[in-house]
C-alpha positions as CSV (number, residue, x, y, z in Angstrom):
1,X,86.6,107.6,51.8
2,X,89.4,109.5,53.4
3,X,89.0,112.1,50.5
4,X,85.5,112.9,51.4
5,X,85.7,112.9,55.0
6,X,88.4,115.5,54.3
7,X,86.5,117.6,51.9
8,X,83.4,117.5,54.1
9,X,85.4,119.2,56.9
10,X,87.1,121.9,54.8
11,X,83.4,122.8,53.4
12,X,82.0,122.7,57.1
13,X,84.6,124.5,58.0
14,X,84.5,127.2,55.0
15,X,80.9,127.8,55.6
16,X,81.4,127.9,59.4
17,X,84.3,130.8,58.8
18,X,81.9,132.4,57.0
19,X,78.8,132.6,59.8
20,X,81.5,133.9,61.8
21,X,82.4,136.7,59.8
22,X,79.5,137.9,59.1
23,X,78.6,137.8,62.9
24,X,81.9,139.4,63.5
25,X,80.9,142.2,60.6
26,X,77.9,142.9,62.0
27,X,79.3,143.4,65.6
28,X,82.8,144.8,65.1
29,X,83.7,148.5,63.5
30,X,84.6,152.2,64.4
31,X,81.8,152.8,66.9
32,X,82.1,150.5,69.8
33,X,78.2,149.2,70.2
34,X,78.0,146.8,73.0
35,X,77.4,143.1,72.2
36,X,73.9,142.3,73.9
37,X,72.7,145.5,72.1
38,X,73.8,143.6,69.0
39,X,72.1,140.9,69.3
40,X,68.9,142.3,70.7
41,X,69.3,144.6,67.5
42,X,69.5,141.6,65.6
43,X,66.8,139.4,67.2
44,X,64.3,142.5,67.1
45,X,64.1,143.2,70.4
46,X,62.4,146.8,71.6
47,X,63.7,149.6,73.2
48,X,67.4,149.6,71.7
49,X,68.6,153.0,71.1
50,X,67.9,154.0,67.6
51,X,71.1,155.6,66.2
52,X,72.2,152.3,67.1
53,X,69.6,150.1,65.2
54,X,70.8,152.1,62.1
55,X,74.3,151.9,62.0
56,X,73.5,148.1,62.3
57,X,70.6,147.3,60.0
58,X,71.5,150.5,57.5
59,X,75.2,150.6,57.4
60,X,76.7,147.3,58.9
61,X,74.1,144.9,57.5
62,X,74.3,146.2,53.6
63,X,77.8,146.3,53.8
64,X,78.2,143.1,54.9
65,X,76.1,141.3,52.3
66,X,77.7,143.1,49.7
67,X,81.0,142.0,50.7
68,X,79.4,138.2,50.5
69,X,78.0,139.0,47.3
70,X,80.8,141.0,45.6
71,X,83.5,138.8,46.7
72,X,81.4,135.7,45.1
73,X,81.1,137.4,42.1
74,X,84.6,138.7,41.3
75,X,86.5,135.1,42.6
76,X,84.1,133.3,40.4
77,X,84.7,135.6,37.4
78,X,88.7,135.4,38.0
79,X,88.2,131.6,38.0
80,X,86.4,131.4,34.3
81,X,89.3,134.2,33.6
82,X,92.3,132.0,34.5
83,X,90.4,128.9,32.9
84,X,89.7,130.2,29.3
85,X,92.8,131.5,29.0
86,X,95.0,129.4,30.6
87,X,96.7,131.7,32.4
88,X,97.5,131.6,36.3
89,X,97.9,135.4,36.5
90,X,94.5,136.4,34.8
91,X,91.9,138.3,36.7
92,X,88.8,139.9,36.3
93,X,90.7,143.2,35.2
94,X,92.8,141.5,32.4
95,X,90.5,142.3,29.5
96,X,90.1,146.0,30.5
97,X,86.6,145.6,31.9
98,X,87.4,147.4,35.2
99,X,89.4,150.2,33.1
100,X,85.9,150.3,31.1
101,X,84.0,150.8,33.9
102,X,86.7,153.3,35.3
103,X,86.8,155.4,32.1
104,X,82.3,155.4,32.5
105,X,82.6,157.0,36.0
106,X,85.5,159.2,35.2
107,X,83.6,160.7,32.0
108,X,80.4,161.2,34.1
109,X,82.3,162.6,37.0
110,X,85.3,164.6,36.0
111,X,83.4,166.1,32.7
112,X,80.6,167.2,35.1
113,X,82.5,170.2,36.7
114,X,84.4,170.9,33.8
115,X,81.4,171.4,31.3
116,X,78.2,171.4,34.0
117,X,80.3,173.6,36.1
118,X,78.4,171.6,39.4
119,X,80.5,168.6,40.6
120,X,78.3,165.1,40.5
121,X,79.7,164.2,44.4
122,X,77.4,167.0,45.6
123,X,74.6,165.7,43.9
124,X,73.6,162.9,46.3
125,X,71.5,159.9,45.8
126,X,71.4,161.3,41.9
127,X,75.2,161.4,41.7
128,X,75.5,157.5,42.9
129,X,73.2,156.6,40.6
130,X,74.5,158.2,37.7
131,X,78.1,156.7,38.7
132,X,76.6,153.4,38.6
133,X,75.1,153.5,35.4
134,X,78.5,154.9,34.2
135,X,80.5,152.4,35.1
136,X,77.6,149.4,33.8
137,X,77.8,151.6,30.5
138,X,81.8,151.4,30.2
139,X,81.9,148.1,31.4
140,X,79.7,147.2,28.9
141,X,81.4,148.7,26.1
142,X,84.6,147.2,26.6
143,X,82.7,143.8,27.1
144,X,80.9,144.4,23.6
145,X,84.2,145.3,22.2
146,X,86.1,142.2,23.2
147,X,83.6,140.6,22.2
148,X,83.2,141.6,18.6
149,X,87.2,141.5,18.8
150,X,86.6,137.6,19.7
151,X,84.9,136.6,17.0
152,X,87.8,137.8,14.6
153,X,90.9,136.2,16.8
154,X,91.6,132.7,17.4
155,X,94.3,132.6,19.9
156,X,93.9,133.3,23.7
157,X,96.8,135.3,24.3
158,X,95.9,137.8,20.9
159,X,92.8,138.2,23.2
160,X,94.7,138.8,26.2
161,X,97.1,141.4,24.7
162,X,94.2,144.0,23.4
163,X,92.5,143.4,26.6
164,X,95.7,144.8,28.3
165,X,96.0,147.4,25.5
166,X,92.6,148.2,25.8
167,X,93.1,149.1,29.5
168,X,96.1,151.0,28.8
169,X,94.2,153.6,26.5
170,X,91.2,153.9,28.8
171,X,93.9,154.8,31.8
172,X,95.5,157.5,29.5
173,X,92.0,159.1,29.0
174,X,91.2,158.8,31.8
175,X,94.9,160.7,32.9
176,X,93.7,163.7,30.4
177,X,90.5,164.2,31.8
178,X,91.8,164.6,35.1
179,X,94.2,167.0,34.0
180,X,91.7,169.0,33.1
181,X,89.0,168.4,35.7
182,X,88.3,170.9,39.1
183,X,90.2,169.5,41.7
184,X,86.6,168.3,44.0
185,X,85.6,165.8,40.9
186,X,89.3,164.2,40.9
187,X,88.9,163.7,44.9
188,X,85.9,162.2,44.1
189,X,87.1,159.8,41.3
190,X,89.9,158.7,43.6
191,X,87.9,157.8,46.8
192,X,85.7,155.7,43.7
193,X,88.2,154.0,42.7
194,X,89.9,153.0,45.9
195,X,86.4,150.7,46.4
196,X,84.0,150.2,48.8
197,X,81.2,147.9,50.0
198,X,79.7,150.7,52.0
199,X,78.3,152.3,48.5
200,X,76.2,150.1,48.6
201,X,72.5,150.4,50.3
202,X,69.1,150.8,50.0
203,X,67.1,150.2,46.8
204,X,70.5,150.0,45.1
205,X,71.4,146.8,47.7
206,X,68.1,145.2,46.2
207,X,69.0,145.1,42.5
208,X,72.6,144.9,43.1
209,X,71.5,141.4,44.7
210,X,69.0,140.9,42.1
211,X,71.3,141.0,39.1
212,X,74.2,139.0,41.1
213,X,71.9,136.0,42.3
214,X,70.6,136.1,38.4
215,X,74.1,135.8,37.3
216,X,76.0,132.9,39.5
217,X,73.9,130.1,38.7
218,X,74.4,131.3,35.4
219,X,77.9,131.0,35.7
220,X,77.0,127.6,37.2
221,X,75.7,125.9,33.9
222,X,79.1,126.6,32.2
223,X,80.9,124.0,34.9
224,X,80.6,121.3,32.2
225,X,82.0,123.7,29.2
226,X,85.3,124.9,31.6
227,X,86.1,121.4,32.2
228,X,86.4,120.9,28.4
229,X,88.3,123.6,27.8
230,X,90.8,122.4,30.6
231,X,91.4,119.4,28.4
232,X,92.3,121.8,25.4
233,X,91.1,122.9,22.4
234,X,91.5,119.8,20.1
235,X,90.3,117.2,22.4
236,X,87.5,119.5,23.3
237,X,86.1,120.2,19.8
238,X,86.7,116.3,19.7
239,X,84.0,116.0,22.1
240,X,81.7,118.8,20.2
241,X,82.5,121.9,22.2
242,X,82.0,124.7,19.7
243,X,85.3,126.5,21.1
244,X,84.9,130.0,19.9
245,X,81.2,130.0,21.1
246,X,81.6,128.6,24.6
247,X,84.8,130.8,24.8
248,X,82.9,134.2,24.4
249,X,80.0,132.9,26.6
250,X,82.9,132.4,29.5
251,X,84.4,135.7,28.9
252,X,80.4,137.5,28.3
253,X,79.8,135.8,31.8
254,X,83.2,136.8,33.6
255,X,82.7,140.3,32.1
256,X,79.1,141.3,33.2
257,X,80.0,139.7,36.6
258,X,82.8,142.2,36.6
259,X,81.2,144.8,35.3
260,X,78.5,144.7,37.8
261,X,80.2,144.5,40.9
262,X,82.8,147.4,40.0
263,X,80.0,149.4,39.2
264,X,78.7,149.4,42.6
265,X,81.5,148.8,44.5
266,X,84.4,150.3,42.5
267,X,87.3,148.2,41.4
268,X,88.1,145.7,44.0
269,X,91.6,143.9,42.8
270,X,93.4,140.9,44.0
271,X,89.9,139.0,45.2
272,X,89.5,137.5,41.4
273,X,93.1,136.6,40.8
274,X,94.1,135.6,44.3
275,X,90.9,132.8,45.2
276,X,90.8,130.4,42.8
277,X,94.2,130.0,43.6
278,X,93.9,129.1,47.0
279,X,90.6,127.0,45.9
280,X,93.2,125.0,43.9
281,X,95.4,124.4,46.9
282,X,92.5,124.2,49.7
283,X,90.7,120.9,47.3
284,X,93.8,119.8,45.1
285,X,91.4,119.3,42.1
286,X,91.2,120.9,38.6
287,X,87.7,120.3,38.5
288,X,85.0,123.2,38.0
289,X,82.1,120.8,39.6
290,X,84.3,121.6,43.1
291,X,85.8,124.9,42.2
292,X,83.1,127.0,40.9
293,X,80.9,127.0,43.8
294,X,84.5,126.6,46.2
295,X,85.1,130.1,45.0
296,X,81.7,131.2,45.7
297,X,82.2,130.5,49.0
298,X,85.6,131.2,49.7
299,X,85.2,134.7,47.6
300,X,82.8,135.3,50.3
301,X,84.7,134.8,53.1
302,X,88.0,136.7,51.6
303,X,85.3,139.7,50.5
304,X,84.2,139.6,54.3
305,X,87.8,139.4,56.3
306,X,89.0,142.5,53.8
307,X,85.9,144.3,55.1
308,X,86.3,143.4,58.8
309,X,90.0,144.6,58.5
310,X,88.5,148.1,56.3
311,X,86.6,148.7,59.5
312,X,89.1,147.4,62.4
313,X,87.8,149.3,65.6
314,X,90.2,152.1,66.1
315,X,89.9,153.5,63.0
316,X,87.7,156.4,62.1
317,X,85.7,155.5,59.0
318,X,87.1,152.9,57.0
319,X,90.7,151.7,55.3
320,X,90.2,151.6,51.3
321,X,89.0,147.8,50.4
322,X,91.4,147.8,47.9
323,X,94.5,148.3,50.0
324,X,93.3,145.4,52.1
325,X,92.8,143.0,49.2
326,X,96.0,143.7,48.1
327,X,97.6,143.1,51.7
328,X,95.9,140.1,52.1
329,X,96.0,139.0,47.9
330,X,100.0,139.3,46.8
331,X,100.9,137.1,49.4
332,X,98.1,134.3,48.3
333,X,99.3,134.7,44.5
334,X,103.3,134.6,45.6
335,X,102.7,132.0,47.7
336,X,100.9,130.1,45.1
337,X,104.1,130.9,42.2
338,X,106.3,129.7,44.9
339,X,104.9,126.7,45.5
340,X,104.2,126.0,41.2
341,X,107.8,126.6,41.1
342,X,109.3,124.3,43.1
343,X,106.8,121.9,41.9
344,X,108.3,122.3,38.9
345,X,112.3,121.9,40.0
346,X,111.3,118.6,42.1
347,X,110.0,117.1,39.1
């Protein structure tokens, strides 16, 4: 009884943080708008000024549900990650997905004002579009490619290793085609892939959801197949879990989920690795039926504190999202080594 009374008030209290935040999104950033204007903004009320109404409903608002949807997406990816393999430092990065999508948008982008001789950043709404598809298309790739790699290795950590190697080579081509790129593309390859939710708006905020509230309840219905594979593989194929075919299906599901949000918002790190980590802590169960949608939630939340920070009045613009995932990330994943570690010397 004690247990649920206790759970009940960390999920209040997680969904609580998150109304907050978004509230807080929607109000706080680099230009100051007064708080009744806010919420008279909000609640449709006439006769606000209009360069206000946009920064709220076309640049604060898009941002801040892709934040809620990104964050979801990558912690619950970097869950199934650290699950299948069985390994507390995977992420959503670890099988070179991200460097797939990378090595899309870098192709697309730093070829275009090599052989094109126009650079793609001046091209708009087109360019976006075209960096998007990109990274979907490289991300894709590698996902195929690990994939077929999957069917033909058995063990985990063979996996692991050409997903690692697999990043490696797609950095190093990516390296030469900078070297050889006009300087304007490889300024705007770097601002890509420092990440941002603010990409994000539009029609492209409409299928970005689309394809993300299509894919976590997906996600959802392979609960029952990660707790096997928590048991181990003998004891799961014991209890007539095909292991190679559930296996791809968690890494096909933690792949697109990747895939999709990098493409859109660029390669956020930390979020994946660092959440279901503090999921584990915050419920002190092993179980996906608490986890999965725990780090739904709690990716959320993370997604929307790193954005609040990104666009900390004072600031002109916005910090990079990945440089505030990282501040906010290491110290989650040391903390969490720390802790494993002296678990370890008590016992």
């Amino acid at each position: 009884m004690h247990g649920s009374i206790k759970s009940a008030i960390l999920w209040s209290t997680i969904l609580l943080a998150i109304v907050i935040f978004i509230f807080l999104n929607m109000i706080l950033g680099s230009i100051h708008i007064p708080l009744p204007t806010v919420w008279d903004i909000i609640i449709g009320q006439e006769g606000t000024p209009i360069n206000w109404t946009n920064i709220i409903w076309k640049s604060r608002f898009p941002q801040t549900l892709t934040a809620i949807i990104a964050g979801a997406g990558l912690a619950v990816s970097g869950l199934q990650m650290q699950t299948v393999f069985k390994n507390p430092l995977a992420d959503p990065s670890v099988l070179g997905i991200s460097s797939g999508a990378s090595l899309g948008v870098a192709s697309v982008v730093l070829m275009s004002g090599t052989i094109g001789g126009t650079a793609l950043s001046s091209a708009g709404i087109l360019g976006e579009v075209a960096l998007t598809i990109a990274a979907i298309a490289g991300a894709l790739a590698v996902m195929a490619l690990i994939v077929f790699v999957s069917h033909r290795v058995k063990g985990n950590v063979t996996l692991l290793i050409i997903g690692v190697m697999i990043g490696y080579l797609a950095n190093a081509i990516i390296g030469i085609l900078k070297y050889f790129s006009v300087e304007e593309d490889v300024k705007a390859y770097v601002i890509w892939g420092l990440g941002s939710f603010s990409r994000v708006s539009g029609e492209q905020m409409t299928t970005f959801i689309c394809i993300m509230t299509i894919l976590l309840p997906f996600s959802l219905l392979l609960v029952k197949t990660l707790n096997l594979l928590l048991l181990g593989d003998e004891y799961a194929r014991n209890l007539g879990l095909n292991i190679r075919r559930a296996r791809i299906a968690v890494i096909t599901s933690a792949g697109v989920l990747t895939a999709i949000v990098t493409a859109y918002c660029g390669p956020i790190a930390f979020l994946g690795l660092a959440v279901p980590h503090l999921c584990r802590i915050l419920f002190h169960t092993s179980d996906h039926r608490i986890l999965m949608p725990a780090s739904i939630f709690m990716g959320a939340a993370l997604a929307l504190i790193c954005n609040l920070i990104a666009r900390m009045p004072g600031f002109e613009g916005a910090l990079p999202v990945n440089s505030v995932t990282a501040l906010i990330g290491a110290p989650i994943v040391a903390s969490v080594l720390f802790r494993k570690r002296k678990s370890e010397l008590n016992e």
